[in-house]
N, C-alpha and C positions, 0 to 999 in steps of 0.2 A: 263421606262424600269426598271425592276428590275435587284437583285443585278448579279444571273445568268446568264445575258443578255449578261453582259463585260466580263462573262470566258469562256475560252475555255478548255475543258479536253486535258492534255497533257501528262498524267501517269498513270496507273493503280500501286499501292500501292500493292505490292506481300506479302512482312512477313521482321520482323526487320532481321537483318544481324548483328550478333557479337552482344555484351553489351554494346558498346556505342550507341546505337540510331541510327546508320545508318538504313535504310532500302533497300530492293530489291524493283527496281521500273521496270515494263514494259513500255516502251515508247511509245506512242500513237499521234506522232509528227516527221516530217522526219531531224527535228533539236535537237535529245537529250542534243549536245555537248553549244547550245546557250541556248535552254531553261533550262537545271539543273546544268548552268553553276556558280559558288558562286557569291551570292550578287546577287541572281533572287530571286523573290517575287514571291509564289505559295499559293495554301490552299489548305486543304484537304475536297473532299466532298463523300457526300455518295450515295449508288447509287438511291435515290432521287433527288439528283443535292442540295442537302440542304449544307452548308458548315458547317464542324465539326470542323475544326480548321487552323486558318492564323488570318492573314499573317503571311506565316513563310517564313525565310532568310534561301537561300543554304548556308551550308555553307562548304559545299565542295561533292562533285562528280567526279564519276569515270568510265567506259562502265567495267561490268564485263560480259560475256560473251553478250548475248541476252538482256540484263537489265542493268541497272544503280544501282550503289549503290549511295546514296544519306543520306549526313547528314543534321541537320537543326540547326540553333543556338540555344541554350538553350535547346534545346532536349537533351543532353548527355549522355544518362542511354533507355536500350532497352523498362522499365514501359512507359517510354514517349509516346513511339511510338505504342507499342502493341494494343491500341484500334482500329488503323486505317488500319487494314489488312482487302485486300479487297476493299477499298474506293480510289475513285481517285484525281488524282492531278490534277489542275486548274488555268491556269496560264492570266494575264490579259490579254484581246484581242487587246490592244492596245499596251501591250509591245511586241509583238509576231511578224514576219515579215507578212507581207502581202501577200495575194496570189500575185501568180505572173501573167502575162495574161495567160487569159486561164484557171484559176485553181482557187475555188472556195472550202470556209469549205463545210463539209458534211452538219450539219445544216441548211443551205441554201438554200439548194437546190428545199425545198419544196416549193411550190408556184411559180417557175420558168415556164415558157412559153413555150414550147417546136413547133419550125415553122421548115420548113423544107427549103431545100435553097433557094425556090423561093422564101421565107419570107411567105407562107402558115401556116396559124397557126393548130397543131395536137393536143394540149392537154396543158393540167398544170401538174407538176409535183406533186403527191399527197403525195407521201413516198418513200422511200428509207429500200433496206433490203441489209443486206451481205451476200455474199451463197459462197463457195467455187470455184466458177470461177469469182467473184468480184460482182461490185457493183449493183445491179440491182434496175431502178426507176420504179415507179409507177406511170402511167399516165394517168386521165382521158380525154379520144378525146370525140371527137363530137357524138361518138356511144354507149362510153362503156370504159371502162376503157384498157388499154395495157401494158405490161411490156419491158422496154427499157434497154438492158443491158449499165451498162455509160463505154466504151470501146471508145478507139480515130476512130475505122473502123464505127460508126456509129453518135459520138456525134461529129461536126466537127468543132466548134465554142463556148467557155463558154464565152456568155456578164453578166458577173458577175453586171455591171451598171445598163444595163439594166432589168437584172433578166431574159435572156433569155437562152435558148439553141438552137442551129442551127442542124440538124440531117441531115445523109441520111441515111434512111430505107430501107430497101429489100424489095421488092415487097413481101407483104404480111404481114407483123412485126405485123400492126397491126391488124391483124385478129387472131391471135395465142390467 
């Protein structure tokens, strides 16, 4: 596995904040207060997934409205920080907490099993897109490809173990 492999994106990197090196950070993790909390270990990567710069130590954070403001050690001056507007933060996958049942990263998701409750197999999950009413998979079944929205009224079961997905479909889901 490469180096990629153990991060997870945790921040979208917005523009520095004031002249000491702080930055505006969007959160991209339903835990901002644990993961950019001081003394976490992150890096900065770009939107290649390449990493630009880490390990860098919080070394302090705060929720300012929708964003975090976040310092880093030895960054103290805004020259620091200014090349990384834009690029996201990546935090190690194993310091991060674990899904919990039921719930599974997004990256994951592809290649997942999709059967339906009698354990009937419909498909593999090919891709994943975001559209403004959430998350929606990509499935190729036995005929043709179909598009699953990942909503709890149709996804009823994530075996994260097993790499599967348990569904119930509306008559017809996948003809659409």
């Amino acid at each position: 596995m490469g180096e990629a492999a153990h991060h997870l994106l945790v921040g979208r990197l917005r523009k520095p904040h004031g002249l000491k090196g702080d930055c505006a950070v969007f959160p991209l993790t339903d835990e901002p207060e644990q993961v950019f909390a001081p003394g976490r270990v992150v890096w900065v990567k770009d939107l290649g997934g390449e990493v630009i710069a880490g390990p860098l130590v919080v070394a302090r954070s705060r929720k300012y409205h929708r964003e975090w403001l976040i310092a880093f050690e030895h960054h103290d001056r805004i020259e620091a920080v200014e090349g990384w507007r834009g690029s996201f933060l990546a935090a190690d996958a194993g310091a991060l907490r674990a899904p919990d049942e039921n719930e599974v990263y997004l990256h994951e998701l592809a290649g997942f099993a999709v059967r339906d409750q009698a354990d009937a197999p419909l498909g593999v999950v090919s891709g994943l897109e975001e559209s403004p009413a959430g998350l929606i998979l990509t499935v190729q079944g036995p005929k043709r490809e179909f598009l699953l929205p990942y909503r709890k009224e149709f996804v009823k079961e994530v075996d994260r173990a097993g790499r599967r997905l348990v569904v119930d479909l509306p008559d017809g889901m996948m003809d659409l």
